[in-house]
Structures are given as C-alpha cells and as structure tokens.
SEKE-481292 format. One record per residue (C-alpha): residue in one letter; x, y, z. Coordinates in steps of 0.05 Angstrom, whole numbers, padded with zeros to 5 digits, always signed. Layout:
# SEKE-481292
AXYZ...
***
This chain:
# SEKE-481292
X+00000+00000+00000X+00029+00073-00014X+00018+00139+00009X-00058+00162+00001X-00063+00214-00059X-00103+00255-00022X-00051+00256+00038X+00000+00280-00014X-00044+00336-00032X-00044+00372+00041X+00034+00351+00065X+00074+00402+00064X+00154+00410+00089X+00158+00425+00170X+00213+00464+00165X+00200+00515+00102X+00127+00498+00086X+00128+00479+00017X+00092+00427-00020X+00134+00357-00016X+00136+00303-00076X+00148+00226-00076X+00207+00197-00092X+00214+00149-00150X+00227+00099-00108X+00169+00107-00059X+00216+00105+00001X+00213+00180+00019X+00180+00242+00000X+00217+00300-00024X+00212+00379-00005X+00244+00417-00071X+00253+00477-00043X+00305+00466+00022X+00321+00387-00003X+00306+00359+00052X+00278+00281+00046X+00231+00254+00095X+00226+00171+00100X+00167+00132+00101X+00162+00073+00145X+00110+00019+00140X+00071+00074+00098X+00073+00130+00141X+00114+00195+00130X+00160+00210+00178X+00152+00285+00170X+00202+00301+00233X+00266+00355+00208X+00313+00309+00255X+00290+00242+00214X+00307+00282+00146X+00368+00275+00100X+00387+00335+00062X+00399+00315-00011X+00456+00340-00050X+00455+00397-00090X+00468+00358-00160X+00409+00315-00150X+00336+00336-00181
***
C-alpha cells in the first residue's frame, strides 16, 4: 500500500512549508525547495526535520 493521494495533496515540508513530492522509489518524500527528504516507514511519513536527509545539490 502507498501513500494516500489525497494525503499528498495537504503535506507540506515542517521546516520551510512547501509542498513535498514522492520519490521514485516510494521510500521517501521529497521537499524541492530546502532538499530535505523525509522517509516513510510501514507507509507513514515521517515528517520530523531530525528524521530528514538533506539531498545534495546535483540531484533533481
């Protein structure tokens, strides 16, 4: 099962409230704007700043 559509719609990044995308991959969700990438466990976004990675400035 993956992340509800509909939960997509209203997430948004903690830290610099902008709208956040899935991954390819469907392991994380993805916040464009500060790069940050929040992981999703057993189907649930972990939308915690501490739990984030901060991608690298060479990926999309």
């Amino acid at each position: 099962m993956a992340v509800d559509p509909r939960l997509l719609e209203i997430l948004a990044c903690p830290l610099c409230k902008t709208e956040v995308t899935i991954t390819p991959d469907g392991a994380g969700l993805v916040c464009r704007s500060c790069r940050r990438r929040y992981p999703i466990v057993d189907d649930i976004p972990i939308m915690l700043v501490e739990e984030a990675t901060v991608l690298p400035e060479d990926r999309p």
